[in-house]
Structure formats: structure tokens, C-alpha cells
Steps between C-alpha positions, in 0.01 A plus 500: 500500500584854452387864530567787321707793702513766268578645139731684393496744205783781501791461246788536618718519204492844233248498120832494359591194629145351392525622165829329418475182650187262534631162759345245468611316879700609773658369803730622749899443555483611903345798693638814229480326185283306239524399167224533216474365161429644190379295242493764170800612608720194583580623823560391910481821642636557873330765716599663763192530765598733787389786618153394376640528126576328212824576305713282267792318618579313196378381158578112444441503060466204225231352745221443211132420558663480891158408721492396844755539811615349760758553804696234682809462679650769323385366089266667305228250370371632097256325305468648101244474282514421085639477327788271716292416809732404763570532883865664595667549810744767539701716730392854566809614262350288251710192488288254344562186783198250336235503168212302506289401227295190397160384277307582823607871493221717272462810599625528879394821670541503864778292772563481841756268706505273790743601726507183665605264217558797237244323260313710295127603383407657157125584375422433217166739331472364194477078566336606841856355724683547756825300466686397760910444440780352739773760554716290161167662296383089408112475558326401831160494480283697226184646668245541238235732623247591205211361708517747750748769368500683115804700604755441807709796503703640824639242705585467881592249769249584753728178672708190411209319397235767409512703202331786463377596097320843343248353324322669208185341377321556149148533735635821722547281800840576567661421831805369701534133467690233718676209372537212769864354345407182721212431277489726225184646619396858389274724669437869509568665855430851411211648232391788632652855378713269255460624108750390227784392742842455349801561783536381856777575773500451847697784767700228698514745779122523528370220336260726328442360145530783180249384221479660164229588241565534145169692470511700774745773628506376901666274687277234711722457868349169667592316799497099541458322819753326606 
């Protein structure tokens, strides 16, 4: 269960910097800095966030159709769209460390990581998927969701065996879904308030939990029991 504890609406970063760059996922490094990317313009953008600002760090470049991001142990975590769909891990100076890419891959979006065993989770839109990979990128288990899911988006261990989804759903019930990784089970946790989500991030300080809508200019702020 969960409730909602606020929105949030005030940008915090200048109409320049929205007219240049549209990201497509971001996720933070530590406390003063997070990294976006930038699909159109085949970029991993790091930000500077103090002083309740945004201002560019650095510009990562020849990251094409990059998608979703994750942080771990010090790697960056980048999936990429078409037209080479792939998972690569890399350091923050943009050694490339692994590349990841297999018949299961078709358009990966969004990824997150288990910190425990450093196996990873990619959604899937288009086929409806969330795949789940060891940390040596070889498929674990394929979780095929088009029953109960059109589009799993943003992704998020709520836990080591619960993962939470953004679910976006051709029939305007959206919500916040749970997948049980002991069972494979899938259901949603959080509908109200929830329209078109597409990014999730927890504050690990907090445990407040950041969700995203595409269609919608706020951020929802909910809390989960523990």
C-alpha cells in the first residue's frame, strides 16, 4: 500500500536549458549530481543539482538513440534504442566496461539494477516485457506482461524481490504496478493521481518515491509502508 504525500511542480532548471535538450531518463550519481539522457541528441548529460539548481557538469557524446539509466556501484547502466538495441555498462568517463545485446532486445526503454546480485531489469514497450538479465547480460527470466500491462516504462526496486513498474494502459487506467520476482505476479499498488507514467526514483534518504508523467508537468511524491 501507499499514499500520496505531495506534488511537486516548480522547475528548477532555466527555458534555455529546456529548449536545447529534451531527456528522456535520469538518475542520480550521489547527493550533487545526476545524469540525463538525450536521445535526439546522443547525449549523457551530467548535472549539477545544488543550490536548488540545475547546471551542466559534462556532456558524454556518440550515445545514439541512448534510453534508460541506471546507477550502481559506481557504473552507469544505458540501454539504446534502433537502430543497434543494446545494453552497455560504462564508467562515468565513458569507458565502455560491458555491451549487451541479443534476439530478445527490441526496443528497450527503461533499466534499473539489483544491488544485491547486480542483475539487471529492462522494459520492454513495444513486446509488452520486462527482461530480467544476470550481471554477464545472459537472460534470466522473460516476464511477459501484455495481459495486464500495454506499456511498462520506469522501473524501480521497491525491494530485493519486489519490483515496482509505471504502467501505461491503452484504457487510461494507468497506475504503479508491483512485480512479486518470487512468482512473477503483477499487480498495481498505486492508481490514483497516476496519468501517463514514464520515470520512477526513490530519495534513499527519505524513502519517498519520485514518479513521473509524460502527460503531465508534476511530479507525484508517494510513500510505501514498510
Amino acid at each position: 500500500m501507499s499514499s500520496t504525500v505531495s506534488t511537486c511542480c516548480i522547475p528548477l532548471c532555466n527555458t534555455e536549458c529546456v529548449k536545447k535538450y529534451r531527456p528522456w531518463a535520469v538518475s542520480f550519481i550521489d547527493e550533487d549530481q545526476a545524469e540525463v539522457s538525450v536521445p535526439s541528441a546522443g547525449k549523457l548529460i551530467f548535472v549539477d543539482t545544488r543550490n536548488d539548481q540545475l547546471s551542466v557538469v559534462k556532456e558524454l557524446i556518440n550515445h545514439i538513440q541512448c534510453r534508460g539509466l541506471a546507477f550502481c556501484r559506481g557504473r552507469l547502466y544505458v540501454t539504446y534504442g534502433s537502430p543497434e538495441k543494446k545494453l552497455r555498462i560504462l564508467n562515468t568517463d565513458d569507458t565502455i566496461l560491458k555491451t549487451f545485446s541479443n534476439e530478445y532486445f527490441s526496443e528497450p526503454w527503461y533499466v534499473t539494477v539489483n544491488e544485491n546480485d547486480m542483475s539487471i531489469f529492462v522494459s520492454q514497450s513495444l513486446n509488452k516485457r520486462v527482461i530480467h538479465l544476470n550481471d554477464n547480460g545472459i537472460p534470466v527470466h522473460i516476464m511477459d506482461l501484455k495481459q495486464v500491462i500495454d506499456e511498462p516504462r520506469g522501473l524501480l526496486f521497491k525491494d530485493t524481490s519486489r519490483l515496482l513498474v509505471c504502467v501505461y494502459r491503452f484504457n487510461g487506467k494507468d497506475s504503479i504496478a508491483e512485480i512479486d520476482l518470487d512468482n512473477f505476479e503483477c499487480s498495481d499498488v498505486v492508481g490514483e493521481g497516476i496519468e501517463c507514467p514514464i520515470g520512477i526514483q526513490i530519495d534513499s534518504k527519505s524513502s519517498l518515491v519520485y514518479v513521473s508523467m509524460c502527460k503531465n508537468p508534476i511530479l507525484r511524491v508517494l510513500k510505501f509502508e514498510t
